[in-house]
C-alpha positions in Angstrom: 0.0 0.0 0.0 2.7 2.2 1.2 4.7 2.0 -2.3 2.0 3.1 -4.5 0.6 5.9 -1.9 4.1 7.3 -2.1 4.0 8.8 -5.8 1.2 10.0 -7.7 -0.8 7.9 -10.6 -2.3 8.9 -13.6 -4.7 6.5 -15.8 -7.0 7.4 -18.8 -10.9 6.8 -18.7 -12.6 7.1 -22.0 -14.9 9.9 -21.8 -13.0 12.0 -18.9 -9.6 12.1 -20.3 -10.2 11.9 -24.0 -10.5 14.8 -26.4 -10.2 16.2 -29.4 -6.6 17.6 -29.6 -7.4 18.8 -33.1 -10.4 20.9 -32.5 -12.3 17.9 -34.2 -14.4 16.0 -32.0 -15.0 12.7 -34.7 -10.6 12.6 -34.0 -10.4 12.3 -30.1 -6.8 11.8 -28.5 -6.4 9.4 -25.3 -5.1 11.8 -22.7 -4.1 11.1 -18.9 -5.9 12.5 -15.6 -4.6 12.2 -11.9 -6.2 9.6 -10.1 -4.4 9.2 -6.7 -2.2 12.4 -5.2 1.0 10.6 -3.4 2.8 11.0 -0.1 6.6 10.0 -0.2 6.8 11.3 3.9 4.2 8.6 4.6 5.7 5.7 7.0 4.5 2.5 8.1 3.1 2.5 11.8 5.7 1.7 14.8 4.5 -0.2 17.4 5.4 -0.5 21.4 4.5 -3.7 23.1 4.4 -4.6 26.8 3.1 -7.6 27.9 3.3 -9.1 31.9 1.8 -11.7 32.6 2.1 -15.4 34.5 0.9 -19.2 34.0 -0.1 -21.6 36.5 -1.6 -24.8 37.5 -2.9 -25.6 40.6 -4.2 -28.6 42.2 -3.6 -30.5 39.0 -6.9 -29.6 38.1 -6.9 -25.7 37.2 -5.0 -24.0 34.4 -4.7 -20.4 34.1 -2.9 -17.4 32.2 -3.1 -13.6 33.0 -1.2 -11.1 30.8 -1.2 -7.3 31.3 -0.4 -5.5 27.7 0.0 -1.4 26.9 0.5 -1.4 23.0 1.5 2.3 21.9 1.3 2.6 17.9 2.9 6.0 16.7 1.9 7.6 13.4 -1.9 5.9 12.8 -2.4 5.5 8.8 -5.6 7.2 8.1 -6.8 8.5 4.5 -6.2 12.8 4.4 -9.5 15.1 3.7 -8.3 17.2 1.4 -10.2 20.2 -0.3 -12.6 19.7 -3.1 -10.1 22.2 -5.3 -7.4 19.8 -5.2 -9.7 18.1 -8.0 -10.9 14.1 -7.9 -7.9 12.2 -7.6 -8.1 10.1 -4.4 -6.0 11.4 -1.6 -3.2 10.1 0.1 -2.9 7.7 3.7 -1.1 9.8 5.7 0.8 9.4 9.4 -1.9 11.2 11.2 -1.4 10.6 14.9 -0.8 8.5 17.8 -2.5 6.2 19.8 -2.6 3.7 23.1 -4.3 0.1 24.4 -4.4 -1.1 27.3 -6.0 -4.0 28.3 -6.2 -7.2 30.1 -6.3 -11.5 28.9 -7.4 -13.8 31.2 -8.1 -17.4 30.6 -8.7 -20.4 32.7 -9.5 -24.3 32.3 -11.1 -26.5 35.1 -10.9 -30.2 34.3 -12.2 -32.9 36.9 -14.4 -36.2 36.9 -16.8 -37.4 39.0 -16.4 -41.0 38.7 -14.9 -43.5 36.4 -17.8 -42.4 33.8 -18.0 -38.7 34.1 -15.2 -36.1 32.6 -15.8 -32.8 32.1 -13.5 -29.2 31.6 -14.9 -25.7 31.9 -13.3 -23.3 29.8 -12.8 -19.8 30.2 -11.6 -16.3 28.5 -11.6 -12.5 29.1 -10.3 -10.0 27.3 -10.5 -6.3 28.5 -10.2 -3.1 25.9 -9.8 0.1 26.5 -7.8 2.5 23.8 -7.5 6.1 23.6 -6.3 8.2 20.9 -2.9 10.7 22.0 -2.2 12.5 19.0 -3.5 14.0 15.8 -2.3 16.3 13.4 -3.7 19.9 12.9 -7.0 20.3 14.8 -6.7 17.2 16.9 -9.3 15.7 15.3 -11.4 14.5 12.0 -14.6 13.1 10.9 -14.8 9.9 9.4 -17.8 7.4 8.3 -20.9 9.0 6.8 -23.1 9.7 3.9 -24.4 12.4 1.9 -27.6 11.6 3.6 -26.3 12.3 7.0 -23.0 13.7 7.1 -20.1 12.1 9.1 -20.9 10.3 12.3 -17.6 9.2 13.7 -15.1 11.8 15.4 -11.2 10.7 15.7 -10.6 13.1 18.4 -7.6 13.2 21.1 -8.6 11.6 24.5 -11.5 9.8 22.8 -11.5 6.4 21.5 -11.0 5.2 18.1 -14.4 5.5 16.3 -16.5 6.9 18.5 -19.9 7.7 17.6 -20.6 11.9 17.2 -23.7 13.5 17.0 -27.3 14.6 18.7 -28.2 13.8 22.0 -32.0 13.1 22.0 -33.8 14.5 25.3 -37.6 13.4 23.8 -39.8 14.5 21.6 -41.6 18.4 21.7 -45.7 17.9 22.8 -46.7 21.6 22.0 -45.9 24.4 20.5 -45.2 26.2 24.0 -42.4 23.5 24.7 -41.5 24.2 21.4 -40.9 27.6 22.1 -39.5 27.3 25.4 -36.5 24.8 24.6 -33.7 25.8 22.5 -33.8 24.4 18.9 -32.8 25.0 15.3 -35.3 27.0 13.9 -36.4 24.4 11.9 -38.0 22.1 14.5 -41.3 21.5 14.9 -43.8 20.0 17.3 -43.9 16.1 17.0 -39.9 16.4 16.5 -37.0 15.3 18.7 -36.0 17.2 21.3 -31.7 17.4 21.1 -30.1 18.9 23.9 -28.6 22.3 24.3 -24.6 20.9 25.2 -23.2 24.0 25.2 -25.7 25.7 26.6 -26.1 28.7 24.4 -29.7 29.0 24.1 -30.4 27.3 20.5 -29.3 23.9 18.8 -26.6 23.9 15.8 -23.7 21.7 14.5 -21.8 22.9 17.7 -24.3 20.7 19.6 -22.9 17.8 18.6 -21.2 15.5 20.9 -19.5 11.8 21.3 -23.0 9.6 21.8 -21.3 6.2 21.8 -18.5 4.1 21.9 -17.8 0.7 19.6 -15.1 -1.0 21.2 -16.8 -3.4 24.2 -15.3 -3.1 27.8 -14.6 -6.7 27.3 -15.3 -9.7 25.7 -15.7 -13.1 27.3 -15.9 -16.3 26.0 -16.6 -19.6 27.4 -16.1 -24.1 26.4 -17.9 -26.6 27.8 -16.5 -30.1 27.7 -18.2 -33.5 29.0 -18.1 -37.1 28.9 -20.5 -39.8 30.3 -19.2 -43.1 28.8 -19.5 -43.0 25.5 -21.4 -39.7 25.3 -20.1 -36.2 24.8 -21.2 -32.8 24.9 -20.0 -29.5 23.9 -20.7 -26.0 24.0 -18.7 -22.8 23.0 -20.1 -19.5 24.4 -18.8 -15.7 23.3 -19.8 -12.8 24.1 -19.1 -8.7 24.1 -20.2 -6.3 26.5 -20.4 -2.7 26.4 -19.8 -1.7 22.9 -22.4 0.3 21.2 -23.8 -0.2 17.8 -25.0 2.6 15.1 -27.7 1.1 13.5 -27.6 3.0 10.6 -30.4 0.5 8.8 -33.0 3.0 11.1 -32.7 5.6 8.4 -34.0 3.4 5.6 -36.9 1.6 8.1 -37.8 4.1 11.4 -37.6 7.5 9.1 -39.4 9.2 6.9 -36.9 10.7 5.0 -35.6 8.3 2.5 -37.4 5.6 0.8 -41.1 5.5 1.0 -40.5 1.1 0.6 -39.8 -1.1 3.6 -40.5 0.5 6.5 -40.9 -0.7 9.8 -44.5 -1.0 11.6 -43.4 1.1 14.4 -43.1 4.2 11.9 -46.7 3.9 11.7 -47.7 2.7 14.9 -44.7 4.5 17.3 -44.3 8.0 15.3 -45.8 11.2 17.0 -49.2 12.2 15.6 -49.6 16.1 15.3 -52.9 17.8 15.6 -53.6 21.5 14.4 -49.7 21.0 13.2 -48.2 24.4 12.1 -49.8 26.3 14.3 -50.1 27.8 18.0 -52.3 25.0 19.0 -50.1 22.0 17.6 -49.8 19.3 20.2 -48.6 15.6 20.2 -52.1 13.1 20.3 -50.2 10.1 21.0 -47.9 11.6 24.0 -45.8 8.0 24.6 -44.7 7.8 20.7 -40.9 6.7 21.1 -40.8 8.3 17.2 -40.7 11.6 16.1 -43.8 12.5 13.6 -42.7 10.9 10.3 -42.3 14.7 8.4 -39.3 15.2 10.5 -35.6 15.1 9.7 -33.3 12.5 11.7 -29.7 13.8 11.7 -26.5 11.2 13.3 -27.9 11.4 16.9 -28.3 9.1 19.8 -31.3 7.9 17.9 -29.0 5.7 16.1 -27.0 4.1 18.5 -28.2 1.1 20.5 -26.1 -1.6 23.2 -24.7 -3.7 20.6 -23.5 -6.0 23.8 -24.6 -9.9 23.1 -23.9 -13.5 24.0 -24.1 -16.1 21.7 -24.1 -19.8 21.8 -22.0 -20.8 18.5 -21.6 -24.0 18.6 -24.0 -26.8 20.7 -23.2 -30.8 19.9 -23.6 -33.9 21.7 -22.5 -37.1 20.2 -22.1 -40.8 20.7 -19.3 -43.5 19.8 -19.9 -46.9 19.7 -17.8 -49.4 21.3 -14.6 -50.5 19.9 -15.5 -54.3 20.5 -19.0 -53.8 18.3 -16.7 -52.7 15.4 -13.9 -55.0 15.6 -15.9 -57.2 13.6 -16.2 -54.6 10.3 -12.3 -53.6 10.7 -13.5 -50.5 12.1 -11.4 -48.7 14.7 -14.3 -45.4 15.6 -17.5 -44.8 14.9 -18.8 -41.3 16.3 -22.6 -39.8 15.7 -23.3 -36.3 16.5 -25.6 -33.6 16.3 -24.6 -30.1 15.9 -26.3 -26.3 16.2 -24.1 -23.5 15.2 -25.4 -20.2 16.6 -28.0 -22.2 18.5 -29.3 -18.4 20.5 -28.4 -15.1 20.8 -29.3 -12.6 23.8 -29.0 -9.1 23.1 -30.9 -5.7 23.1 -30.0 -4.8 20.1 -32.8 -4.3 17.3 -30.9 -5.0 13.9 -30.3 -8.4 12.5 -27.0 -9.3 14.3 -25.0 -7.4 16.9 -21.8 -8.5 16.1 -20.8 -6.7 13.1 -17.4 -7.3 11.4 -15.6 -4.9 9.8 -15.5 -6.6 6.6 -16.9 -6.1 2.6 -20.1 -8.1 4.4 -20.9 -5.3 5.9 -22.3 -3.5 3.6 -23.6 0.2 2.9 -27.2 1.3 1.6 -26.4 0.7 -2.3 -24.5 -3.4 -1.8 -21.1 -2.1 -1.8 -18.6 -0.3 0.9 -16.2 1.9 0.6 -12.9 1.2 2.1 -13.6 3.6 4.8 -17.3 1.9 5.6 -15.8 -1.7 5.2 -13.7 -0.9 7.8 -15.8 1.1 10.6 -16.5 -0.9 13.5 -19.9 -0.6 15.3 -21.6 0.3 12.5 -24.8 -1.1 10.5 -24.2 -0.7 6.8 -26.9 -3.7 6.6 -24.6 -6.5 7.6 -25.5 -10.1 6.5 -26.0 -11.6 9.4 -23.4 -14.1 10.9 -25.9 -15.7 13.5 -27.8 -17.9 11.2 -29.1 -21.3 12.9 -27.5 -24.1 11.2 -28.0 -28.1 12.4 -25.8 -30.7 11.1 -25.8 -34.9 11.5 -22.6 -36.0 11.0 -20.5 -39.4 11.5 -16.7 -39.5 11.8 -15.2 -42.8 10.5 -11.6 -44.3 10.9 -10.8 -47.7 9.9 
């Protein structure tokens, strides 16, 4: 990446780049434009590891690691913003900062029987997360992660997080016009809208209202294995699970808003939205005072409407299985015969309203119009519309050794 972002490229695209050198346009010439603007100063990222930590088993029956780390990576890659009069030729990944993690591992395994028959291990792992950004370039921060639709939604900022969620806070929705008036808003709200809050205090809402409504990166993540054995039955059962992170559910624009697409939207628009009654006038007041949505005319800019607890558990993989007795097989010249039945994300427990909470930064994750940009692809927390990775899947299988 680092070789070609150092110089810049040209390329020629029929209908941008050709023309007609000669004044004639039935004799056009292939000519070159600037696609990508290079960095030569641009240098790969360094990074500082420690790591403490111990092993130990005890009792013969209890194995378990702890490790401290603090990983320091200096000069963070991140894609410039550069003006629009610098033309359309992609800009360059840049050096743009610094930043920390610290964190913790733990894991543990408890093995025991009960028994000559009964064998079982408990598995278990927890890994904490926290990471804070130490330096940027010029402002000390940048926007990152949006659409045209809504604007950016993520702020890199110093002493934040990496990809924290920026926007509205939502304080509720305006019943009357005399709340209406009372509150500070934009000028442009209306009765039956969401109520954002004043966070500098200054007596109306703008952009400068914005603030950071949500973090992606979990407090920690947990997992845990369950082994057991009862003669010639076994079980198994692998747990995992996040907690803490938040989720921007960007999906809500298409289905919970009015504002895009009149197709697909959810029932709740209908059933949940504020109703307005004498709206545009001195008398407008909210009919259905519990809605939980603003009335459906209304504008939904990046705010905590968005985000949602994207924490979860989830059972991936549940199997139990039986092998038949070496002396039954001898006969056949068979050395194992093993049945089992397996469920892959057998349940999921979370609060979180989209499809799946656990949303990999990947090309799966995808935006509005089934593709992502490099920038999307790689946003964590956020619902582009995701194919899901909890289906249910069941299996019957046999394993076979002669």
């Amino acid at each position: 990446m680092l070789g070609t972002n150092a110089v810049d490229t040209y390329n020629y695209d029929f209908g941008k780049t050709d023309y007609g050198i000669t004044g004639a346009l039935s004799q056009l010439a292939t000519g070159y434009g600037q696609t990508s603007i290079g960095n030569p100063k641009t240098t790969w990222e360094t990074d500082k590891i420690l790591n403490v930590g111990f092993d130990a088993s005890l009792f013969n029956h209890l194995d378990m690691t702890v490790e401290y780390y603090k990983k320091s990576i200096s000069g963070l890659l991140f894609p410039v913003t550069l003006p629009s009069t610098t033309g359309a030729a992609t800009a360059p990944t840049v050096n743009s900062g610094d930043v920390q993690n610290t964190g913790i591992d733990f894991s543990a395994t408890y093995h025991d029987a009960i028994g000559k028959d009964f064998k079982f291990s408990i598995g278990a792992t927890l890994t904490s997360y926290k990471n804070k950004i130490t330096s940027l370039i010029g402002s000390g921060y940048f926007d990152l992660f949006g659409t045209s639709r809504t604007g950016a939604f993520v702020r890199e900022a110093v002493g934040q997080p990496i990809g924290e969620f920026y926007g509205y806070q939502t304080a509720g929705i305006f019943q009357n016009a005399q709340q209406l008036a009372s509150l500070p808003h934009s000028g442009t709200d209306i009765v039956g809208g969401y109520i954002y809050k004043d966070v500098n205090g200054d007596g109306k809402i703008d952009a400068t209202d914005r603030t950071f409504i949500g973090n992606p990166n979990p407090d920690f993540t947990y997992g845990v294995n369950l082994n057991a054995n009862y003669k010639a039955f076994d079980f198994t059962m692998v747990l995992y699970g996040s907690q803490g992170n938040k989720n921007f559910n960007y999906i809500k624009y298409w289905t919970d808003t009015y504002n895009s697409f009149p197709g697909g939207k959810n029932i709740e628009l209908l059933t949940k939205s504020a109703v307005v009654s004498n709206a545009g006038t001195a008398n407008a007041t909210v009919t259905n005072p519990g809605a939980t949505l603003q009335v459906a005319t209304a504008a939904t800019p990046p705010s905590t409407f968005y985000v949602e607890d994207g924490s979860f558990l989830k059972c991936r993989v549940a199997q139990i299985g039986y092998t038949l007795s070496p002396s039954i097989l001898k006969a056949i010249g068979v050395s194992k015969l093993h049945f089992y039945f397996q469920v892959t994300n057998l349940f999921t427990i979370t609060k979180y309203t989209g499809l799946d909470p656990e949303l990999v930064p990947s090309a799966n994750n995808l935006n509005q119009a089934g593709s992502a940009t490099p920038q999307q692809s790689a946003s964590s927390g956020v619902d582009w519309g995701a194919y899901p990775n909890n289906q249910k899947t069941f299996l019957l299988g046999v394993n076979l050794k002669f």
